[in-house]
DOTOR-641754 format. One record per residue: residue in one letter; x, y negated, z of N, C-alpha, C in turn; residue number from 0. Coordinates in steps of 0.02 Angstrom, whole numbers, padded with zeros to 5 digits. Last residue first. Layout:
BEGIN
['A', [X, Y, Z], [X, Y, Z], [X, Y, Z], NUM];
...
! end
This chain:
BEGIN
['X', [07939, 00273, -08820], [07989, 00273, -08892], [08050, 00276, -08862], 287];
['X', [07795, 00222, -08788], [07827, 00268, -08781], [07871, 00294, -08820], 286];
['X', [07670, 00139, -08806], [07729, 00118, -08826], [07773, 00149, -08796], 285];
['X', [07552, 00213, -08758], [07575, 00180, -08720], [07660, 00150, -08715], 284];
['X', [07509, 00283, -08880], [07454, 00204, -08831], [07479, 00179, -08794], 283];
['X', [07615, 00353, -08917], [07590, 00269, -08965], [07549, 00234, -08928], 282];
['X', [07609, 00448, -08829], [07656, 00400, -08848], [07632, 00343, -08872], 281];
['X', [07487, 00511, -08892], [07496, 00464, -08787], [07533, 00441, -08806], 280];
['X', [07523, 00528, -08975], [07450, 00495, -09018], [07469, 00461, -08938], 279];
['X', [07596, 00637, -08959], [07610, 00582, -09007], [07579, 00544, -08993], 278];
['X', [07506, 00708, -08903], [07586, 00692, -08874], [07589, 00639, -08884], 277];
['X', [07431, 00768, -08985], [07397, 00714, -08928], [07450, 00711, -08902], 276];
['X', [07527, 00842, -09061], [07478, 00781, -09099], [07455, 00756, -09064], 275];
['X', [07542, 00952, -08990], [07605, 00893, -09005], [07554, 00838, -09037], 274];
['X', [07415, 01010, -08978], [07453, 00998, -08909], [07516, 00911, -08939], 273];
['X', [07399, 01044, -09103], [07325, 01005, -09069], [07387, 00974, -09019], 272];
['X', [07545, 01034, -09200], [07511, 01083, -09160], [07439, 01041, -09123], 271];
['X', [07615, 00997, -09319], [07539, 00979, -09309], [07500, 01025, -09259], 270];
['X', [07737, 01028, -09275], [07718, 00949, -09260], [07632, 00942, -09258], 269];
['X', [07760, 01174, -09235], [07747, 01139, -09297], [07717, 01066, -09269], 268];
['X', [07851, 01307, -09187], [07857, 01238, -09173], [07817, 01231, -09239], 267];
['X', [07787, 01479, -09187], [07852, 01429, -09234], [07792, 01336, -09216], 266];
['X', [07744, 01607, -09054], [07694, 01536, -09126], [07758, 01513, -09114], 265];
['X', [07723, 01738, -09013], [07786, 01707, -09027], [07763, 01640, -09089], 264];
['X', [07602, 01816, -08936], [07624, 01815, -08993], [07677, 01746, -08999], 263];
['X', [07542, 01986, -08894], [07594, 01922, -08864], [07593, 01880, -08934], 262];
['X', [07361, 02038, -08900], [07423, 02045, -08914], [07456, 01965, -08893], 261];
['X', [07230, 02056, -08851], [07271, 02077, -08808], [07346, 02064, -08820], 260];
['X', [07160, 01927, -08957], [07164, 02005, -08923], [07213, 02014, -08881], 259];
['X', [07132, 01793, -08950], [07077, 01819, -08979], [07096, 01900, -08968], 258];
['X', [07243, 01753, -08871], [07152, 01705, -08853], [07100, 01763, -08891], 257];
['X', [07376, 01758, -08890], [07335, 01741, -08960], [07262, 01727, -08949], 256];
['X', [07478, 01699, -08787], [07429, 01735, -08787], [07395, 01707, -08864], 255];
['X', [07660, 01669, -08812], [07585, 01653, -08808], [07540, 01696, -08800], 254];
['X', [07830, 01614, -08805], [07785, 01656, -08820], [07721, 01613, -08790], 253];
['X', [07947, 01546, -08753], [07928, 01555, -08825], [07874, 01595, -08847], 252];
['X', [07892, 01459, -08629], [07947, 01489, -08667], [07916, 01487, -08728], 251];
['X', [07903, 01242, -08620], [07875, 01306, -08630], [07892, 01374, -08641], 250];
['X', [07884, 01054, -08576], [07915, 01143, -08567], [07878, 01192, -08595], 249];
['X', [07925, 00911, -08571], [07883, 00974, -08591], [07896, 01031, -08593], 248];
['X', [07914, 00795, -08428], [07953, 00863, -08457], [07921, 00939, -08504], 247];
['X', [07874, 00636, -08424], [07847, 00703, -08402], [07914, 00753, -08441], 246];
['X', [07900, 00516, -08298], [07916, 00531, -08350], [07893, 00632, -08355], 245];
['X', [07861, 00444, -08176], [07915, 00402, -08226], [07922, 00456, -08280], 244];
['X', [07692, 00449, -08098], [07769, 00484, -08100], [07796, 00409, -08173], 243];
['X', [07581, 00350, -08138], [07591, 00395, -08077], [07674, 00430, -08059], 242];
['X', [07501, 00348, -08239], [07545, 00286, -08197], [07572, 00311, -08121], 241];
['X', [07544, 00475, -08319], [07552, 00417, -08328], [07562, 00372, -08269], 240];
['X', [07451, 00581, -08279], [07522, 00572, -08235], [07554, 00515, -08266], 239];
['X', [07315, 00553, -08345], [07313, 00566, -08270], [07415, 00538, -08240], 238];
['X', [07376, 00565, -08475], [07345, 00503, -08454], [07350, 00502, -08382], 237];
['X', [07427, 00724, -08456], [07465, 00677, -08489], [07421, 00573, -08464], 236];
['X', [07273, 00772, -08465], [07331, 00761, -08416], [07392, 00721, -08417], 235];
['X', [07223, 00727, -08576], [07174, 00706, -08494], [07247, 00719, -08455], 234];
['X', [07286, 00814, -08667], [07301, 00730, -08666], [07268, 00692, -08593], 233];
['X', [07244, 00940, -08638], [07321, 00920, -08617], [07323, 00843, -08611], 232];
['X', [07101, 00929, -08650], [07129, 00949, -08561], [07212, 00900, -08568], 231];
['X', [07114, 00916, -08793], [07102, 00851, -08727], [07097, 00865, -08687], 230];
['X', [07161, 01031, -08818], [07203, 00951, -08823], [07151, 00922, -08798], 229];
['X', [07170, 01171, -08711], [07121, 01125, -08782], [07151, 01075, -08762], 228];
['X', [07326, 01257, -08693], [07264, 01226, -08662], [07227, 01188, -08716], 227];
['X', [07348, 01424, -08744], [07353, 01336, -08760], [07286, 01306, -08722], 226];
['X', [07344, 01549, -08627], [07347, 01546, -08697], [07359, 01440, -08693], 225];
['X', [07415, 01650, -08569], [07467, 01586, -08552], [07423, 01581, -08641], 224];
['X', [07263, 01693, -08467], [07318, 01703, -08490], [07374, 01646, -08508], 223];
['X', [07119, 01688, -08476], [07150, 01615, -08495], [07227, 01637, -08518], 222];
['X', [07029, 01810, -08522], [07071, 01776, -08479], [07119, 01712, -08521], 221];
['X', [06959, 01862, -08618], [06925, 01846, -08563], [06975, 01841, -08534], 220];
['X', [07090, 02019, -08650], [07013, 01955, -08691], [06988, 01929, -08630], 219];
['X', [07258, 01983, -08589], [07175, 02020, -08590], [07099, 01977, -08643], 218];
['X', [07385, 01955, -08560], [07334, 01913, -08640], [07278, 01960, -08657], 217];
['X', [07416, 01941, -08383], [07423, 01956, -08488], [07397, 01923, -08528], 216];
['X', [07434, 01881, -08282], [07366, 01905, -08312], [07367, 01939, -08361], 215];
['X', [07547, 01817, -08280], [07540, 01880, -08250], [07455, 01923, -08247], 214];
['X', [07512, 01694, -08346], [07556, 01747, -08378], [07567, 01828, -08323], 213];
['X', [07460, 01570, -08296], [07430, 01634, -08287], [07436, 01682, -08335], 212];
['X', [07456, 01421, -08336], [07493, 01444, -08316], [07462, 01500, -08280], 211];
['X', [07413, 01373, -08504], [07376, 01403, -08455], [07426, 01443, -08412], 210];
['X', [07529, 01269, -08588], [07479, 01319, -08589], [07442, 01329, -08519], 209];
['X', [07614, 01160, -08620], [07533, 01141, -08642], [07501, 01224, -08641], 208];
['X', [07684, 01116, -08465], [07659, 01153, -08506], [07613, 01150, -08558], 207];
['X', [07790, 00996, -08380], [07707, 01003, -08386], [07708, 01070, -08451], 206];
['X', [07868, 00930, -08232], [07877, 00980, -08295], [07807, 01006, -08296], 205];
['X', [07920, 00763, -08212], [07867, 00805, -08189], [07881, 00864, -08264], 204];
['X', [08009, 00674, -08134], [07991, 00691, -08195], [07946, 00745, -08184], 203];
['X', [08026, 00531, -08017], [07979, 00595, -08037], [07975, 00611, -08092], 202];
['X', [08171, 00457, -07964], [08133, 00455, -08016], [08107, 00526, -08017], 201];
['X', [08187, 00381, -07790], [08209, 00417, -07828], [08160, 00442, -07894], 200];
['X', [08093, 00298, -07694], [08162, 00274, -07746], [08190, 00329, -07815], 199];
['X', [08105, 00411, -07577], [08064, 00356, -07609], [08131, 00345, -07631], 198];
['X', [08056, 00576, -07530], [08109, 00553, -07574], [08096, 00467, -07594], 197];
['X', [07934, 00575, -07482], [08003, 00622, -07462], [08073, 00592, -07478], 196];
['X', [07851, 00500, -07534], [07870, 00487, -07469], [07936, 00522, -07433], 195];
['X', [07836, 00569, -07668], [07880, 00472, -07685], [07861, 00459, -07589], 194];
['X', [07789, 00679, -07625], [07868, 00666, -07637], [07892, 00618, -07661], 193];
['X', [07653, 00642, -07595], [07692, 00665, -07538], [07765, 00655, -07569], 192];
['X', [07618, 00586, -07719], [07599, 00543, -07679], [07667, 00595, -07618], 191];
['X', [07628, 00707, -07797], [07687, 00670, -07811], [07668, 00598, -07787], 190];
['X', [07522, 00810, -07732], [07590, 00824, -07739], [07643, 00757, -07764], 189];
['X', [07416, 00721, -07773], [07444, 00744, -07711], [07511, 00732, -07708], 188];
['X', [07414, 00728, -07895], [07401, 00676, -07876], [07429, 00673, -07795], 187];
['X', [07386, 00856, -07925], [07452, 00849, -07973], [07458, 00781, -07912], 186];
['X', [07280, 00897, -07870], [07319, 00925, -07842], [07394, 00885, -07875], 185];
['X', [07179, 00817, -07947], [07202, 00815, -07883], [07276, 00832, -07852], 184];
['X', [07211, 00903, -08092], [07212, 00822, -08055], [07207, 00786, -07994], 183];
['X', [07146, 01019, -08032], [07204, 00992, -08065], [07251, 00923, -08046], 182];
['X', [07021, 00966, -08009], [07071, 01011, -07967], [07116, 01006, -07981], 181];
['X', [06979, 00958, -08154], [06986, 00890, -08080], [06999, 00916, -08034], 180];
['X', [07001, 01058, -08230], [07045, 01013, -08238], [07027, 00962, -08166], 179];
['X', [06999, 01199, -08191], [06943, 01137, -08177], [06993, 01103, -08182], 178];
['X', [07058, 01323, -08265], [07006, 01290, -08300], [06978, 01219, -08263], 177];
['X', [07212, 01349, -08187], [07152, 01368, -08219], [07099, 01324, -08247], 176];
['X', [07330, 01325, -08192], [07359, 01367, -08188], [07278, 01377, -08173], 175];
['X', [07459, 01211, -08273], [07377, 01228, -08256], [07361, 01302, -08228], 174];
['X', [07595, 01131, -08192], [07566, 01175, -08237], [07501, 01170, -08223], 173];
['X', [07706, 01045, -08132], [07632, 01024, -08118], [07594, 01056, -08189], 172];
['X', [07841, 01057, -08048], [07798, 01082, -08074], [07734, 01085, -08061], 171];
['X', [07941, 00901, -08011], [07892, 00938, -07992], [07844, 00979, -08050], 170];
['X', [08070, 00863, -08008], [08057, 00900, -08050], [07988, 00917, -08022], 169];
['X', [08187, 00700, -07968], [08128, 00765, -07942], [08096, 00775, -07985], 168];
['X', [08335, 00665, -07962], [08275, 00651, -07970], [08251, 00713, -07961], 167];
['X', [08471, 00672, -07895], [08454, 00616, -07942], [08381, 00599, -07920], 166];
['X', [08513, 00768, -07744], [08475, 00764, -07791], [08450, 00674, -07837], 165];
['X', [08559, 00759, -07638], [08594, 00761, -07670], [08577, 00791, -07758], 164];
['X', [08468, 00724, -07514], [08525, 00690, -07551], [08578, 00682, -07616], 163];
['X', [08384, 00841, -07547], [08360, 00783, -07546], [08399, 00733, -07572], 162];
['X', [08472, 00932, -07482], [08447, 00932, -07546], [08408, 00890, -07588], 161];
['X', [08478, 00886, -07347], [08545, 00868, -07369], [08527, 00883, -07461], 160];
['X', [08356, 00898, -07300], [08366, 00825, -07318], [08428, 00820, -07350], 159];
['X', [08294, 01043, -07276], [08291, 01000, -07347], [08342, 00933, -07357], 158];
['X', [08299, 01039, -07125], [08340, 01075, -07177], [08356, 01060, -07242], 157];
['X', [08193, 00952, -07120], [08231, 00932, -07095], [08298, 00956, -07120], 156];
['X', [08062, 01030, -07154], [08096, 00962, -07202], [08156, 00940, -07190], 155];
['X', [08029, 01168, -07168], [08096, 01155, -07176], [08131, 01083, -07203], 154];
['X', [07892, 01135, -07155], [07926, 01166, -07098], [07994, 01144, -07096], 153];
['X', [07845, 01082, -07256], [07849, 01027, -07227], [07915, 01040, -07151], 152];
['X', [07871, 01169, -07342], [07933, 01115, -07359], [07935, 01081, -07279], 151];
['X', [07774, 01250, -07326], [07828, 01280, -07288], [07860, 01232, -07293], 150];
['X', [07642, 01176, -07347], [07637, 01183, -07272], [07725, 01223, -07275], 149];
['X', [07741, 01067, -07479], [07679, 01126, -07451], [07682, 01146, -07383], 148];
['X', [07824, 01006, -07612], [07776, 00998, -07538], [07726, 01039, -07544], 147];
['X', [07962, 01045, -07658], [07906, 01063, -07670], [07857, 01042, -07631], 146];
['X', [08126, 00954, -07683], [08075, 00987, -07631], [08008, 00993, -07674], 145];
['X', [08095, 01063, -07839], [08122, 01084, -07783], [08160, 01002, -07762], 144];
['X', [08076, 01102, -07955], [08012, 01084, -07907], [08053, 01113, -07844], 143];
['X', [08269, 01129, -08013], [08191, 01142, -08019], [08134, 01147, -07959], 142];
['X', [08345, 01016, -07951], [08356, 01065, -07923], [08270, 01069, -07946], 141];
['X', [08455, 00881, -08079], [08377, 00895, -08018], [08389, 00970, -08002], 140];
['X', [08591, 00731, -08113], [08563, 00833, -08108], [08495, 00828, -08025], 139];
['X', [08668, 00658, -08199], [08605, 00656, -08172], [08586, 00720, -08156], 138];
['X', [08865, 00654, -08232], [08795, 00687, -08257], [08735, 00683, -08205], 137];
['X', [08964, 00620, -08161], [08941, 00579, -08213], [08866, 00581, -08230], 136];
['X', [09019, 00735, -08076], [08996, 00658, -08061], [08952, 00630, -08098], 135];
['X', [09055, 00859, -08097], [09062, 00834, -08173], [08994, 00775, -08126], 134];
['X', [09139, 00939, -08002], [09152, 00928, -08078], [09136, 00879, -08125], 133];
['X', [09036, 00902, -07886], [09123, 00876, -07878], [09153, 00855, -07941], 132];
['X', [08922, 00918, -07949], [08923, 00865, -07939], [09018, 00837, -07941], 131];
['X', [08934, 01052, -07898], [08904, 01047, -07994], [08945, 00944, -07981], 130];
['X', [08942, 01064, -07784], [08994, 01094, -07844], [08992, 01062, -07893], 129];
['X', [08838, 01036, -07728], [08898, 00999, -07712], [08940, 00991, -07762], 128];
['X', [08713, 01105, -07789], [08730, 01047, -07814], [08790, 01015, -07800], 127];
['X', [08787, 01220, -07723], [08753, 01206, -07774], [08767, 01167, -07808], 126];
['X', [08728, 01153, -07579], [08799, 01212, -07604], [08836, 01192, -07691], 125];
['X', [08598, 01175, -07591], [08657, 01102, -07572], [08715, 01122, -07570], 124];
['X', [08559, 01286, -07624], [08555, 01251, -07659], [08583, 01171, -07658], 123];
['X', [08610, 01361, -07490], [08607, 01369, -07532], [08614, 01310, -07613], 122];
['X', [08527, 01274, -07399], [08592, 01281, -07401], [08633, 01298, -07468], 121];
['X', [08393, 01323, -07457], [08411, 01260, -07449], [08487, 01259, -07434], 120];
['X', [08384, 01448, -07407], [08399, 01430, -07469], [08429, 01377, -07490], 119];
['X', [08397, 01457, -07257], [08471, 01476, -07276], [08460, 01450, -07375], 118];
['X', [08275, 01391, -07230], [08340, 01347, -07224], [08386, 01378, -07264], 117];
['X', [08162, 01408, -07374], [08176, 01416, -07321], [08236, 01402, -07311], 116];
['X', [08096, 01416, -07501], [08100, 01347, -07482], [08137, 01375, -07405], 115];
['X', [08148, 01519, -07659], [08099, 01469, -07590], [08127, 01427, -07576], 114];
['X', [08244, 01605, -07733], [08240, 01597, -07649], [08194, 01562, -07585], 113];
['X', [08216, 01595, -07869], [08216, 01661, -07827], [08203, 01654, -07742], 112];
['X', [08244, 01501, -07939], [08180, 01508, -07915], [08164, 01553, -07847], 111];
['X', [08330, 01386, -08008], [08342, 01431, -07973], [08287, 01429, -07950], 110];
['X', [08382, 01261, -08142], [08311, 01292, -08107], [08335, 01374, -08088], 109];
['X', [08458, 01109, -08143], [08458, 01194, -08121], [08398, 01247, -08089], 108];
['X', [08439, 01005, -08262], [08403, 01026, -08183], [08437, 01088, -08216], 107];
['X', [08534, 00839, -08293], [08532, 00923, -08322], [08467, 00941, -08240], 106];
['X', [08503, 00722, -08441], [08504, 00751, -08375], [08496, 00815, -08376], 105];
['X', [08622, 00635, -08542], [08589, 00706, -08528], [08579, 00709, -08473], 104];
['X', [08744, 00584, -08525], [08704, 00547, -08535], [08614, 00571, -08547], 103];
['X', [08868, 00686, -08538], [08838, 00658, -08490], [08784, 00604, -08481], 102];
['X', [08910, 00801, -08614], [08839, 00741, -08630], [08832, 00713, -08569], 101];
['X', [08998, 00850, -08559], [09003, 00830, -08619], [08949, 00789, -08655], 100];
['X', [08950, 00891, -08439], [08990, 00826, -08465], [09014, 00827, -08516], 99];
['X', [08877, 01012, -08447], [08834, 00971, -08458], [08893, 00903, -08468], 98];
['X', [09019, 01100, -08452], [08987, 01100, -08527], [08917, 01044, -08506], 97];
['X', [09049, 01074, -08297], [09068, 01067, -08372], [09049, 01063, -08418], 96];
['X', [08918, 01136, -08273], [08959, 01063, -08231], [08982, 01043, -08315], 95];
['X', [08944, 01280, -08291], [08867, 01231, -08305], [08874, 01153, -08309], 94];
['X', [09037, 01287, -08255], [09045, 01321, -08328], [08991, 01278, -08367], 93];
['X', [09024, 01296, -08094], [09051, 01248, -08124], [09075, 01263, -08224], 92];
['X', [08922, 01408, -08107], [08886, 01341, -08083], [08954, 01298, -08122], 91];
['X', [08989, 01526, -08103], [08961, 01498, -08179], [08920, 01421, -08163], 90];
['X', [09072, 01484, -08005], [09105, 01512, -08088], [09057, 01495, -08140], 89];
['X', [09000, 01517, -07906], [09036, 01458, -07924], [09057, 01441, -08002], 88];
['X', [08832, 01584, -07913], [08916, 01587, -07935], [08947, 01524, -07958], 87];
['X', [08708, 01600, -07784], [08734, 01563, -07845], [08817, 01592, -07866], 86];
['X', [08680, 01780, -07757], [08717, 01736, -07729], [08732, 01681, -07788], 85];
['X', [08554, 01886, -07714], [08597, 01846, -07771], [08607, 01785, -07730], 84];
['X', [08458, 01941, -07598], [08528, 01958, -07596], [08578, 01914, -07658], 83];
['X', [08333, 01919, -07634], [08363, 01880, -07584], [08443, 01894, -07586], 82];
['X', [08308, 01943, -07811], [08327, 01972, -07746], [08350, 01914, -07696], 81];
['X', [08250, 01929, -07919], [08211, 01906, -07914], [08232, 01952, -07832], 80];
['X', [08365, 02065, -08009], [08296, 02008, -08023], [08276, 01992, -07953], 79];
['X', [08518, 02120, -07926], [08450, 02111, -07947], [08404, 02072, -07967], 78];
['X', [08648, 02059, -07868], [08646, 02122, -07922], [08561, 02134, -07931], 77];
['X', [08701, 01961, -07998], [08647, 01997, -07992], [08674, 02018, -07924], 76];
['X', [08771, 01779, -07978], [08755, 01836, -07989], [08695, 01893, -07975], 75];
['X', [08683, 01625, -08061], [08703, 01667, -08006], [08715, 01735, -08025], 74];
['X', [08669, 01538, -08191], [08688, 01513, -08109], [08718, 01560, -08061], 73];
['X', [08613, 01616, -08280], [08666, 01556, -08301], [08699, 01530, -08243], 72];
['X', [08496, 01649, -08252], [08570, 01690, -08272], [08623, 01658, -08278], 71];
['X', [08434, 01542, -08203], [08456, 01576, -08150], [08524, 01622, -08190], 70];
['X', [08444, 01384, -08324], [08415, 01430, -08294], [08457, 01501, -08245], 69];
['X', [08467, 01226, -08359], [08496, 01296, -08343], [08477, 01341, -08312], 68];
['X', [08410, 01110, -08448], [08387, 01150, -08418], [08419, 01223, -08428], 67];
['X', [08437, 00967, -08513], [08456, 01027, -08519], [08438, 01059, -08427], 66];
['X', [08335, 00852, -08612], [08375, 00874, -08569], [08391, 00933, -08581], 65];
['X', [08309, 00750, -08750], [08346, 00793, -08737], [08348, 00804, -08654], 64];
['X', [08164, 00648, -08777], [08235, 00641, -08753], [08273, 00710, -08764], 63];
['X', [08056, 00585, -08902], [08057, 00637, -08825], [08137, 00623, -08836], 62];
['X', [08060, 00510, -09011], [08050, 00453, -08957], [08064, 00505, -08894], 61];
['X', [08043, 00565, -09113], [07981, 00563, -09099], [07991, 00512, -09037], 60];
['X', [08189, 00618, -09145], [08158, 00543, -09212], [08072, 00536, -09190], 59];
['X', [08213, 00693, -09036], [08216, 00630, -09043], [08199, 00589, -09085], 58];
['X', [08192, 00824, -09047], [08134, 00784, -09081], [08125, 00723, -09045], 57];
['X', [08275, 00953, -09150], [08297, 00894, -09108], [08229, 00842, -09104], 56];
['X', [08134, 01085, -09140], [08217, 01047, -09173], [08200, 00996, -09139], 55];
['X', [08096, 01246, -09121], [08072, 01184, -09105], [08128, 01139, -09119], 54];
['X', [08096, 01384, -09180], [08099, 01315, -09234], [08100, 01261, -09210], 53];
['X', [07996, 01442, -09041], [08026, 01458, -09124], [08024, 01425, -09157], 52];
['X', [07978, 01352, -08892], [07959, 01386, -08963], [07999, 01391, -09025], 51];
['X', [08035, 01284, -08788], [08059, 01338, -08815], [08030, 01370, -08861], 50];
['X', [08056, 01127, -08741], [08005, 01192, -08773], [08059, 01232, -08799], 49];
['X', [08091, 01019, -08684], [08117, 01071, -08647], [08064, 01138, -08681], 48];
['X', [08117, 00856, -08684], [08110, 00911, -08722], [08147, 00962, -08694], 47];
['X', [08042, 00706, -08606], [08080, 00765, -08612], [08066, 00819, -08672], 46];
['X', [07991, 00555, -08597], [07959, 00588, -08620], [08039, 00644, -08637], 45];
['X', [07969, 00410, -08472], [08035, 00454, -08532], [07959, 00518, -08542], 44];
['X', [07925, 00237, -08460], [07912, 00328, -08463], [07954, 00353, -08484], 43];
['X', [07903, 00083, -08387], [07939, 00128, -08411], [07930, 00193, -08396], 42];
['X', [07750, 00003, -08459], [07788, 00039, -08408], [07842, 00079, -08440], 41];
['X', [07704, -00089, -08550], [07782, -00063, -08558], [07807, -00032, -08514], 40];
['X', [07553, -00032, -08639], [07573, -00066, -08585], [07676, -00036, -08597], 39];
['X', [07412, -00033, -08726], [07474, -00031, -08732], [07498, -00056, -08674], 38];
['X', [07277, 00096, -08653], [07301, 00027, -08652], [07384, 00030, -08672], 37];
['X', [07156, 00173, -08685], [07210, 00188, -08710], [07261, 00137, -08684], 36];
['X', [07055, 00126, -08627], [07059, 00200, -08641], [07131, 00214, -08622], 35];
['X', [07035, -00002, -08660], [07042, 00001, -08566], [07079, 00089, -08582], 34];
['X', [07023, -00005, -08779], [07092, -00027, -08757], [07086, -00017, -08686], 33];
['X', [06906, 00060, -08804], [06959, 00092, -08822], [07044, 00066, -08793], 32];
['X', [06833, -00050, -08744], [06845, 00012, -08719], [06890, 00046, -08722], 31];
['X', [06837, -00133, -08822], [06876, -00155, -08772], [06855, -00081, -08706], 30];
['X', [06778, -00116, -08946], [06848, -00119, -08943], [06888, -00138, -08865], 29];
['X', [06648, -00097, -08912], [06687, -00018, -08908], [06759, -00045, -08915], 28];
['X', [06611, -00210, -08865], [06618, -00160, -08818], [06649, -00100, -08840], 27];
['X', [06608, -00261, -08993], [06664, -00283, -08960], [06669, -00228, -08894], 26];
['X', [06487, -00188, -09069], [06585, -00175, -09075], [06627, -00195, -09028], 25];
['X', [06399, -00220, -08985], [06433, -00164, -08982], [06474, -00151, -09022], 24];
['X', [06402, -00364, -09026], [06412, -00338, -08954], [06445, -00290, -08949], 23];
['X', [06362, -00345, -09173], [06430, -00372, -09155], [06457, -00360, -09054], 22];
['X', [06237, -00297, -09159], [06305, -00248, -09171], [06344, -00287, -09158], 21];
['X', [06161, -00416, -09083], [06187, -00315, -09046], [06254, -00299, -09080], 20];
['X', [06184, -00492, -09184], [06201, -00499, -09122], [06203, -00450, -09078], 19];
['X', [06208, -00460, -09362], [06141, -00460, -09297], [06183, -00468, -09249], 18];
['X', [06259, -00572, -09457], [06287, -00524, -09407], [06239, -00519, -09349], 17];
['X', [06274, -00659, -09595], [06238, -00671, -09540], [06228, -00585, -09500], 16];
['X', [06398, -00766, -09672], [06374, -00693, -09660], [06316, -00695, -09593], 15];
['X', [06443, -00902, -09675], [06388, -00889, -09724], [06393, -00794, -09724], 14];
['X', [06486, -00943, -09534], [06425, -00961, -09552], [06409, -00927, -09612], 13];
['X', [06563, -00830, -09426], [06554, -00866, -09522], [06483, -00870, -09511], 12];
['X', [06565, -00787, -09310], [06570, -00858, -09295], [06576, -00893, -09368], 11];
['X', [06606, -00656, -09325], [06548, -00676, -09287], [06546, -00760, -09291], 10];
['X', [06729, -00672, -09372], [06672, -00649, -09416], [06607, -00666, -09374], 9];
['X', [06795, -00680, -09243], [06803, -00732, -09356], [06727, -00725, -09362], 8];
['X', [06789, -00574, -09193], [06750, -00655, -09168], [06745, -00707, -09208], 7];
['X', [06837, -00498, -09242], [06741, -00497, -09231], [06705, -00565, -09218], 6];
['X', [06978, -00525, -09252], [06929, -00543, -09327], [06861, -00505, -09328], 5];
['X', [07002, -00522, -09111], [06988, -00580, -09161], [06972, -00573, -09223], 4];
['X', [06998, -00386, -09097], [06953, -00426, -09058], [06944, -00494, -09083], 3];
['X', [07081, -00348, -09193], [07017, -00312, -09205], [06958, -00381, -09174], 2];
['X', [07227, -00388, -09116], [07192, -00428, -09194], [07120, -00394, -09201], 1];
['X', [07204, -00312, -09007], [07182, -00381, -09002], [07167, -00411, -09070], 0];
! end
């Protein structure tokens, strides 16, 4: 707004004389840029959940801390990615525990292995009972989990005790190819159906800044898990703005290098394209 008043200063000195187009088309570009970008005080959280090499505390940026426990940490084997693993009390309440010590931390348990079907869902209201008996205090989500899709809708009824006993909702809203307005649909969907599943309850959404298609490899000519271009990531980031309460950045620690077949392990640096349109969404939308 100070921009928009010192065009109109200036447009209005008598001893400068200001063709009348340009002063138009400044004011049109300044009130573009603010439709673009607009400061506003919705409330957002902004998460930290990267896993890159070096990534440090990056609260002095305004992102938060959560904690995210993943399956070794939850259940026993005896196999990857088996119907047969059973969560473990033992290490679910180890999880309980050590998140109350921050209880001011939200924690998700991301268990993947089982879906969406009743006996999982039991399962995972199991789960959360435990985690909850121990340690009350703490905010805890069950990773994109309800998920909406033709099976949630099967097992909604099964769902509702996971429903209850869930803070907030994690929905994974990765890329997982090139048309970003597919994308954007689909992200738009998905968290229109679960502010109906769930109303009231807060959407954080877990976002990537890569190309979710790691079972591709890092072939030449594939998207692979390489970095999405910063203005796909910042188009998205704008898109789930007024839409969810808060995004979750995530990532492991590895990459596709885009230019050969090889993995490659990139070290956290603030001036990544990805963290610099972070920042730059933060600041338009007083995000601190």
């Amino acid at each position: 707004m100070s921009a928009l008043r010192s065009l109109v200063k200036l447009a209005s000195w008598p001893r400068v004389a200001f063709p009348l187009a340009a002063i138009t088309l400044a004011l049109n570009l300044v009130a573009t840029t603010a439709a673009a970008f607009p400061a506003t005080a919705k409330p957002f959280s902004v998460f930290n959940s990267v896993a890159y090499d070096g990534t440090p505390d990056l609260s002095a940026y305004g992102i938060r801390s959560i904690k995210t426990i993943y399956e070794a940490d939850l259940d026993d084997p005896p196999a990857s990615h088996s119907n047969d693993r059973q969560f473990s009390m033992e290490k679910v309440d180890n999880a309980a525990q050590s998140a109350g010590k921050n209880p001011g931390e939200l924690v998700v348990l991301d268990m993947e292995t089982w879906g969406w079907n009743p006996a999982a869902m039991q399962k995972y209201a199991k789960a959360l009972q435990e985690f909850k008996r121990l340690n009350p205090q703490s905010k805890v989500s069950m990773f994109n989990k309800p998920a909406p899709s033709a099976v949630w809708r099967i097992y909604q009824s099964d769902a509702k005790p996971l429903v209850d006993h869930i803070d907030f909702l994690t929905p994974m809203l990765y890329t997982h190819g090139a048309d970003a307005a597919a994308w954007a649909k689909e992200a738009k969907l998905i968290v229109q159906l679960l502010r109906q599943e769930a109303p009231g309850k807060p959407i954080y959404a877990y976002v990537w800044p890569q190309y979710n298609a790691p079972h591709a490899g890092c072939k030449q000519g594939s998207l692979g898990a390489q970095f999405l271009p910063a203005s796909v990531w910042r188009s998205e980031l704008e898109t789930l703005y007024p839409i969810v309460d808060g995004v979750i950045l995530w990532s492991p620690r590895w990459a596709c290098s885009g230019s050969d077949e090889e993995t490659k392990y990139p070290k956290f640096d603030a001036k990544m394209p990805w963290f610099v349109q972070t920042e730059a969404f933060m600041k338009a939308h007083n995000i601190h």
